[in-house]
Structures are given as C-alpha cells and as structure tokens.
C-alpha positions in Angstrom: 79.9 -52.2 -37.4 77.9 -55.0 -38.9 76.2 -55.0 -42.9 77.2 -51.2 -43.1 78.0 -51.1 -46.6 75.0 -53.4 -47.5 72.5 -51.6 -45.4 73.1 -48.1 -45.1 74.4 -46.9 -48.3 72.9 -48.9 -50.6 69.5 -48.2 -49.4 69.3 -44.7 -50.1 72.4 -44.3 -52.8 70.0 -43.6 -55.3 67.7 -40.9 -53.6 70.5 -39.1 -52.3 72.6 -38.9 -55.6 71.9 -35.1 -55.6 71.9 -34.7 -52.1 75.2 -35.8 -51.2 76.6 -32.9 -49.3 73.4 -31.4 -48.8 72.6 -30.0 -44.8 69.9 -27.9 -43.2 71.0 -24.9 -41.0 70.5 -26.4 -37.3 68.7 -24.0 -34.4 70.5 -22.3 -32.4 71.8 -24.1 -29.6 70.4 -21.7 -27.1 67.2 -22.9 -28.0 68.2 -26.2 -26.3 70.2 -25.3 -23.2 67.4 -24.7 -21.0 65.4 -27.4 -21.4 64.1 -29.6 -19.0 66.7 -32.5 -18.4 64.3 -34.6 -16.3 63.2 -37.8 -17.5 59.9 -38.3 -18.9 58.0 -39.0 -16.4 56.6 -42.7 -15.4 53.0 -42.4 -15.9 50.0 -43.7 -13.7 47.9 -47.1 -14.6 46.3 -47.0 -18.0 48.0 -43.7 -19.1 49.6 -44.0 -22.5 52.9 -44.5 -23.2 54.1 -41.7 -25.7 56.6 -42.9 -28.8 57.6 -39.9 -31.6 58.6 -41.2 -35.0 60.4 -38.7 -37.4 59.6 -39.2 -41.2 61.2 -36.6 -44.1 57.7 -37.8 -45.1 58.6 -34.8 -47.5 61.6 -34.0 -48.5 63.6 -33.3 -51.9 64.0 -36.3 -53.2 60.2 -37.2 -53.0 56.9 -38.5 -51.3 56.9 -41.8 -50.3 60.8 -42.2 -50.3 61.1 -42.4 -47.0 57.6 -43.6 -45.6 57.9 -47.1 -45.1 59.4 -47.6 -41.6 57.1 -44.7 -40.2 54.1 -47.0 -42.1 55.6 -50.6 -40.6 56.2 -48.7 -36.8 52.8 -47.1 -36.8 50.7 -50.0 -38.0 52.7 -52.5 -35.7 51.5 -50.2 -32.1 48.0 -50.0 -33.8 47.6 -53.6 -33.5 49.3 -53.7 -30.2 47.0 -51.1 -28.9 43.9 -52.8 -30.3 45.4 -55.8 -28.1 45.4 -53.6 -24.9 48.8 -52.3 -25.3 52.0 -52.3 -23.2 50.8 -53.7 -19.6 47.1 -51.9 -20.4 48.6 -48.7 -21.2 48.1 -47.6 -25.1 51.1 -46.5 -27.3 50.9 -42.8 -28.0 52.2 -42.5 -31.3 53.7 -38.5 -32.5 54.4 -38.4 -36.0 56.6 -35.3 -37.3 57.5 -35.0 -41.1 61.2 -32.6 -41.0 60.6 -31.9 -44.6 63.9 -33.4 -45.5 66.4 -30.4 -43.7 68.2 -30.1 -40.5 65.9 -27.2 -39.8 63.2 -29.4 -40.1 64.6 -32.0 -38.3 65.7 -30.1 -34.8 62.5 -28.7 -34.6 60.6 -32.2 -34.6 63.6 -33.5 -32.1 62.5 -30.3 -30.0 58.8 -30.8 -30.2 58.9 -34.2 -29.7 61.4 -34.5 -26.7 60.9 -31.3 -25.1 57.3 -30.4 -25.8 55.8 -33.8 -26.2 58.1 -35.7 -23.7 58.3 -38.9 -25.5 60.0 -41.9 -23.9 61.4 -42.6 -26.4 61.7 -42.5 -31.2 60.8 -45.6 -33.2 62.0 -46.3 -37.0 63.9 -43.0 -37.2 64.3 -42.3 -41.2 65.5 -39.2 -42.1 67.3 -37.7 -44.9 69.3 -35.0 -42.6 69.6 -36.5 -39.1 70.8 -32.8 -37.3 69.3 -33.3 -34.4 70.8 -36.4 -33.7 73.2 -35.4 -30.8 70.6 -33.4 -29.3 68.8 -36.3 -29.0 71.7 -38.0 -27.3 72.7 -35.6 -25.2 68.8 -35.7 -23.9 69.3 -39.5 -23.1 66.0 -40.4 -25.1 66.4 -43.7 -27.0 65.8 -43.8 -30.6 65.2 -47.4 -31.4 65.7 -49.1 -34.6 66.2 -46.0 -36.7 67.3 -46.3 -40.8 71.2 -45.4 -41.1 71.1 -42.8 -43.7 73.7 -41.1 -42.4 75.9 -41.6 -39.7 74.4 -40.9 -36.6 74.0 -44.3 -35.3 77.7 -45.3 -35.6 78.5 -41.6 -34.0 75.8 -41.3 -30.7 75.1 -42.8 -27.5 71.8 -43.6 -27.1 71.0 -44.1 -30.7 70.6 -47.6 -32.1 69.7 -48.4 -35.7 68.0 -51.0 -37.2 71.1 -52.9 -37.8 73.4 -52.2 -34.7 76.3 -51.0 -34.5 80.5 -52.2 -33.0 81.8 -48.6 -33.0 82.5 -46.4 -29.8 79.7 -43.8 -30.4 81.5 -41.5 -28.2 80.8 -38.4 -30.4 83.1 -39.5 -32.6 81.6 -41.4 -36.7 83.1 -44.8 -36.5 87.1 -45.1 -35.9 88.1 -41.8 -36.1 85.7 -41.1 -38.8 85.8 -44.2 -40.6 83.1 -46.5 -40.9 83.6 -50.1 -42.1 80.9 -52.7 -44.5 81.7 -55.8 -45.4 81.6 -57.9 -48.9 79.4 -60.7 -47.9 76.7 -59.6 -51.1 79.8 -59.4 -53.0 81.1 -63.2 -52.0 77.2 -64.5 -51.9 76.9 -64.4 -55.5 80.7 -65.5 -55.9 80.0 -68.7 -54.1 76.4 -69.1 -54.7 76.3 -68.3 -58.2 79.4 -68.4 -59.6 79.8 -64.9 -60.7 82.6 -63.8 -61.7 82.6 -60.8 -64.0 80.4 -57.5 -62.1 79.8 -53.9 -63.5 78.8 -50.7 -61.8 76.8 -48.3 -63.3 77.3 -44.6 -61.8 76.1 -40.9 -63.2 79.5 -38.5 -63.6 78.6 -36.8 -59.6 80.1 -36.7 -56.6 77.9 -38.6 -54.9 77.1 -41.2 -57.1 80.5 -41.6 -58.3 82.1 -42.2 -54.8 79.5 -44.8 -54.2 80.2 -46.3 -57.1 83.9 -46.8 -56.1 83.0 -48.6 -52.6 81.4 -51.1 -54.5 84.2 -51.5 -57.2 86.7 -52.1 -54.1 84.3 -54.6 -52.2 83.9 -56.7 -55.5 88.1 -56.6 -56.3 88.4 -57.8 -52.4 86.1 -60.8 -53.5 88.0 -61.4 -56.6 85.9 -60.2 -59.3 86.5 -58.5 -62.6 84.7 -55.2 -62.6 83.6 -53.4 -65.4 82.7 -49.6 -64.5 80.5 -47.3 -66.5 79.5 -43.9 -65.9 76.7 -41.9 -67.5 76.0 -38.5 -68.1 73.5 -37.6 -65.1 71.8 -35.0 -67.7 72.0 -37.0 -70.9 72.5 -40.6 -69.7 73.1 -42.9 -72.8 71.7 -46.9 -71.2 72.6 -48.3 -74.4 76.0 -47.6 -74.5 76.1 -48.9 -71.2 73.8 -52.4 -72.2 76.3 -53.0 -75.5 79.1 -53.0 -73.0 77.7 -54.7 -70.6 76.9 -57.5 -73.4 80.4 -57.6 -74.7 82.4 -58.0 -71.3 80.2 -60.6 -70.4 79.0 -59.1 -67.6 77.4 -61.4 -64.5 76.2 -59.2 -62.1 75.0 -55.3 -62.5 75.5 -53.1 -59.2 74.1 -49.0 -59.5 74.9 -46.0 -58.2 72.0 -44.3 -60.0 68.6 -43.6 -58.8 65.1 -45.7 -59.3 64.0 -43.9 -62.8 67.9 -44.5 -64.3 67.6 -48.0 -63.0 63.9 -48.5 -65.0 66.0 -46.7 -68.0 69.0 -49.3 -67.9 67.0 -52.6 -67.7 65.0 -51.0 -70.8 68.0 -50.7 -72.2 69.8 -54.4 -71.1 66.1 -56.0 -72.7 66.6 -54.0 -75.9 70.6 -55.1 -76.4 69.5 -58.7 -75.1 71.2 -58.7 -72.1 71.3 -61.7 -69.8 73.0 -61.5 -66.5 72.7 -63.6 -63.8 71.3 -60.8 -61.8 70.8 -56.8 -61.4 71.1 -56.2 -57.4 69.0 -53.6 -55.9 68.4 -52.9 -52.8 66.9 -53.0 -49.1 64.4 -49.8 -49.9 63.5 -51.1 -53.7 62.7 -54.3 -52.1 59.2 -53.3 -52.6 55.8 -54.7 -54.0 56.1 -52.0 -57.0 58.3 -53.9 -59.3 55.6 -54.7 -61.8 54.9 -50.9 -62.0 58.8 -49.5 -61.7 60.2 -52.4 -64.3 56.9 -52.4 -66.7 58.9 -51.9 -69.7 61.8 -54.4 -68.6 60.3 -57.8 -68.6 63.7 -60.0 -68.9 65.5 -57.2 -66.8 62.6 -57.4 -63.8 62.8 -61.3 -64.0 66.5 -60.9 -63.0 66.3 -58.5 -60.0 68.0 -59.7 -56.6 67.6 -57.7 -53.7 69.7 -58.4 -50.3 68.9 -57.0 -46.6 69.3 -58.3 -42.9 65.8 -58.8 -42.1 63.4 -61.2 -43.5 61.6 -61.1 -46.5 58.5 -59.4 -46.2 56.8 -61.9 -48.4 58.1 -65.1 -46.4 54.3 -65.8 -45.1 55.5 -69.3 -44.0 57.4 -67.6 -40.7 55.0 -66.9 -38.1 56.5 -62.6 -37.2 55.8 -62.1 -41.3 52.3 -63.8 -41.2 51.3 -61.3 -38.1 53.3 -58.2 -40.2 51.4 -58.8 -43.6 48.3 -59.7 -41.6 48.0 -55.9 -39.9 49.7 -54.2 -43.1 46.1 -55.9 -45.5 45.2 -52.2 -45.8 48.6 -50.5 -47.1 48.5 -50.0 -50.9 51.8 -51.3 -51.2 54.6 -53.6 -49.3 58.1 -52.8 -48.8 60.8 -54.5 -46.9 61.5 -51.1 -45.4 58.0 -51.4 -42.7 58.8 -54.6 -41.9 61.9 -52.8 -40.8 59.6 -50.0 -39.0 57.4 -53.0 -37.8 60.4 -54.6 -36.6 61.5 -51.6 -34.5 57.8 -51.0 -33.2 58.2 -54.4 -31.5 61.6 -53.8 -30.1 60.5 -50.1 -28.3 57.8 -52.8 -26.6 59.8 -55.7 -25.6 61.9 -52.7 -23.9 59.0 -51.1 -22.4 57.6 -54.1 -21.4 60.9 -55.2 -19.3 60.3 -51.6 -17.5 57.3 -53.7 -15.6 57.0 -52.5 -12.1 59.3 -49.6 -12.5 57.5 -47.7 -14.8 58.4 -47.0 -18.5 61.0 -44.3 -18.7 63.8 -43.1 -20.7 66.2 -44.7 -18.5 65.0 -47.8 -18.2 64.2 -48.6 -21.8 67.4 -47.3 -23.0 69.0 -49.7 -20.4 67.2 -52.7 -21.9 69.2 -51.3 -25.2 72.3 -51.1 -23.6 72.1 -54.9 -21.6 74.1 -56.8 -24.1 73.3 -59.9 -26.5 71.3 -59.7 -29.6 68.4 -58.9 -30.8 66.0 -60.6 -34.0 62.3 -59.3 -33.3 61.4 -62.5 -33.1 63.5 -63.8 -36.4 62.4 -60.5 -38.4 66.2 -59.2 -38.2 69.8 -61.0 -38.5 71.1 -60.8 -35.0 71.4 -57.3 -33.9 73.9 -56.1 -31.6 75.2 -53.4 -29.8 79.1 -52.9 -29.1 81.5 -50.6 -28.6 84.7 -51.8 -29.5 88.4 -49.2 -29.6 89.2 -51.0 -32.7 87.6 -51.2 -35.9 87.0 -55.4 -37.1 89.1 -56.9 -39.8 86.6 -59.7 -40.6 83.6 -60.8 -39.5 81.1 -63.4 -40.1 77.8 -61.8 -41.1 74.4 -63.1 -42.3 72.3 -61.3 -45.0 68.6 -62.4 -46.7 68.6 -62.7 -50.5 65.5 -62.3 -52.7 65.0 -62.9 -56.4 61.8 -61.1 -58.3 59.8 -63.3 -60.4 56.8 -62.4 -62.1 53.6 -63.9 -61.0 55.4 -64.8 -57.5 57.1 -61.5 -56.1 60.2 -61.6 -53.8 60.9 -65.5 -53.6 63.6 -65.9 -50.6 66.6 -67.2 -51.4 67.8 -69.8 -49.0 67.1 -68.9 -45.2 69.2 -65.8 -43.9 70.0 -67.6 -40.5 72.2 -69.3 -42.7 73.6 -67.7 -45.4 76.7 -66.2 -44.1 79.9 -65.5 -45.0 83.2 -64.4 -42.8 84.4 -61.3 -44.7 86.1 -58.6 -44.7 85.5 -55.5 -43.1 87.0 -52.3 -45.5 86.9 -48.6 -44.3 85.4 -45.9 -46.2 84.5 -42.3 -45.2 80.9 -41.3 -45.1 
C-alpha cells in the first residue's frame, strides 16, 4: 500500500483531531436492496457523460477543508467540455456536499448512483466515507478519491488517488492493518542531515496516536525524537519552543491542527528557534501560507511540505502549466486540486478507452483494473493498483518535496521522479 502513512494520515491529522472516532448513523440497508443493479446505461451520440463528486463541502471541522479536489475535478471537465468533451459528449458533473456524516454521505451515494445514474465518482473527499461499500457493491468506480479513511485499501472498485497493494476484498488492509513507509522520514536523513526530530501532539486520542506513528517511522530511520504534548484546551507553545531549542531539535513533525500549528511557529520565532524545517503537509500545501503563518516570519520561511504528486507551482512542466492555466479564477491554490485535477483527467483517459463500446460502469472500471501505472501525465508518482495476500516489507517509493519561501511560494525540491528511497513498510491500525 504505497505512501500511506505520508498521504493519508498526515493530510487530514489535524482536521480530524476531534473527530477521531466520530461516525454518522448509515440508512437502512433496505433502502438499498432494491435498487436497480443494471449498469448505467451507454448513452447515444452527443449525450453527456454523467460523473458525481462527493465533497463534506460542510462538515465539522470547517468550510473549505475539504474543497480542493472537488475545485481541481470540476474545473479540469470544464475545460475539457469547453474543448468538446469525451468523443463530443460533455461531462455531466453532480456535486453533493454529505455535510461531513455517514447520514449525509449514503444519501449522496444513493442520489448519485441510484437516482442520477452516474458512470462513475471523481476526487472522492470525505470526512465519513459510509457509503463506501455500497458503492462497491454497485460496481460504480470512484476514481482518484482522497484516503481519509480506509475505504480505498478495504473495497473493490474504489481506487484513491494514491493506489493501493492490499486485497480489498472487504477486508482494511492485512487483516486490518494498513502499512506507510518512512521515506519523508529518511529524505531529510539523507538530504539534509537531520538527525534530531520532535513531534508535537495535544493530550487526545486522536492526536496522540498519530503522534506515535510518526515517532516509530522516525526511530526506524534512526533518529532521536523528542515528543511533546500540549494541553488541547490550554496549549502552552512556549514550553514546547524552549524545549525544542535546548534538545537541538532538526526537524518539527505535528499532530495538531492548522491554528495550533500558526501558534507554535509564533512561539519557535519568539524563543529563536531555527530548525532545518517544520514539515506539513499534502492539504497545507496551499497558496495561504502568507495569511496562516503572518505572525511567523522565520517559522514560515522554514516550512517543507511532501506529497506524491507534483507541485502545483512547478509551471515549467507542461500538465501544471494547463492546471494553473484553467485554475486563473480560483482565489486560492492548493496541491489538493491538482490532486482533484489529476483524478478529472484519469475518469477521461478511462472513458475515452470505452471508444466504440460506449462509456459504462464496466468498462471504465475495467480500464482501472488493466494493470500498470498511472501519472496523469507526470502530475502523480506512479500509481498502481494491486492486490497482493501479503503485506510489503520494503519498498522503493518516490515522494515531491517543497520548501516555502517568501516572495517565491512552494519552490520544488529536486524532481519527485527521482527522489526515492527503498523503505520500510510498518503496520499500524487505522
């Protein structure tokens, strides 16, 4: 299960710090069993082509949270559309905010697969995915959905953004056990030199127990970890920056959320803190530094951010020039819709190979399943799709690295083709 660690936790550790065993009440399951099982149907010469995207546009932890995919998917088939879309047939895009809760969730899967008939979802992000095996068990595709939870190492028929090695038989992971890797961890070992990391986690469940995945994939590398926990209600950052100043710390990782973040690197500039860098995250990787970090300036300056796609920033590769080129009228840009963008443009190279046959369920979710690897043209590290019975001990895996710097945004670090590191792989429960 490639990046896992890396990818799916860290990007939404912080919004979810409260939400950790939070989970909607699902619909009754006869309001499923008798549905229509037949494919969507193949439709005529110039009809469109219907996709559903599901978005906990609002949810809990916050508008906007969860928005960027849905904004990268949706802006990607408008520009395909204005270019006569898939064979002359527009993209019909259904958007459905689940609010954040299972409830909310099972009824867009309902509406949207039974109601609407899509062929298929696109840049899937939500914060309770309950109607994930409903979706399976419909044979619809979901294509390039964000692993917030587990549901694309569990279902058939589901593929994240990232891809996946485990069975998906019904089954999360390896009997329930999900593996990452430490190839963040050994980049800034090898590249940097860093020896000496700390983690900075509020006393709760959630936060805590992500806190403790990164202190074993930094000990696996070799490094000396410092860990500090805060009081989630009275968090004191400069008890945590003194400390941080006297162990000699290299590298911060956090288990905290965005405004405890802007609260510790106010803290690290006030106790003159230098560290070769404060890692964030695929979902922070965003063009609102300048306003989240304001009051941080040597703290912002030394914000890394790592992913498996490519940085959204990188203008001098051709697939980023077209994504920032149709994005000109978002307010802000976030590594999260080039994500979305990315999975737009895989639904339509699956559509498209449906070409004489007609674009159905079966069909694109066989262009999923044919084997090989995927990169929207270079926008993603090679994705795959695998089931294997055993869970991998190592493997070699590639990951895109960004540093902040004021007056220049997200500069790429090196070229993710070929930064990569054989690691690896350690277990942890979701």
């Amino acid at each position: 299960m490639p990046r896992r660690a890396r990818a799916a936790e860290t990007a939404v550790a912080g919004l979810l710090l409260l939400l950790g065993t939070a989970c909607g009440s699902r619909l009754p399951e006869s309001d499923f069993e008798h549905r229509d099982r037949t494919p969507a149907p193949a439709r005529g010469d110039g009809a469109p082509v219907r996709v559903g995207i599901i978005t906990s546009a609002t949810s809990p932890v916050g508008g906007n949270a969860f928005t960027g995919p849905r904004d990268g998917a949706k802006a990607y088939f408008d520009r395909l559309n204005a270019r006569g879309g898939i064979d002359g047939r527009p993209v019909e895009v259904r958007l459905c905010d689940d609010g954040g809760s299972g409830v909310g969730n099972n009824t867009c899967v309902h509406q949207l697969i039974e109601e609407d008939k899509v062929v298929a979802l696109v840049a899937t992000t939500a914060l309770d995915y309950a109607g994930a095996s409903r979706v399976s068990r419909a044979r619809v595709p979901d294509i390039g959905g964000q692993p917030v939870g587990a549901a694309y190492d569990t279902w058939p028929h589901l593929y994240g953004i990232y891809g996946s090695l485990a069975p998906r038989d019904g089954t999360t992971g390896w009997d329930g056990e999900q593996y990452g890797g430490t190839e963040v961890y050994r980049y800034f070992k090898r590249e940097h030199g860093a020896r000496t990391a700390a983690v900075v986690s509020y006393n709760q469940a959630a936060s805590a127990a992500y806190a403790a995945l990164v202190e074993r994939g930094l000990k696996a590398e070799g490094y000396r970890v410092v860990t500090e926990q805060v009081d989630f209600a009275l968090p004191n950052f400069r008890a945590v920056a003194a400390d941080l100043k006297e162990q000699g710390v290299d590298l911060v990782f956090d288990a905290i959320d965005t405004h405890g973040n802007a609260r510790l690197c106010e803290a690290m500039d006030d106790a003159g803190v230098q560290v070769t860098a404060k890692v964030t995250n695929v979902q922070n990787w965003t063009s609102t530094v300048p306003d989240d970090y304001k009051d941080a300036p040597r703290c912002r300056n030394a914000l890394w951010a790592t992913a498996s796609s490519r940085n959204h920033e990188d203008t001098g590769h051709a697939a980023v020039r077209e994504f920032r080129d149709a994005t000109k009228g978002l307010k802000t840009h976030s590594q999260w819709q080039l994500e979305g963008w990315a999975a737009a443009r895989w639904f339509t190279d699956a559509a498209r190979s449906c070409s004489g046959s007609g674009v159905t369920r079966a069909c694109v979710d066989a262009f999923m399943n044919r084997g090989g690897t995927y990169t929207a043209d270079g926008l993603l590290v090679p994705v795959v799709f695998e089931r294997h019975a055993e869970p991998p001990k190592t493997r070699r895996t590639c990951l895109s690295v960004a540093r902040w710097e004021d007056g220049r945004g997200w500069v790429s670090q090196g070229d993710m083709d070929s930064t990569c590191f054989d690691v690896p792989q350690l277990p942890y429960r979701p």
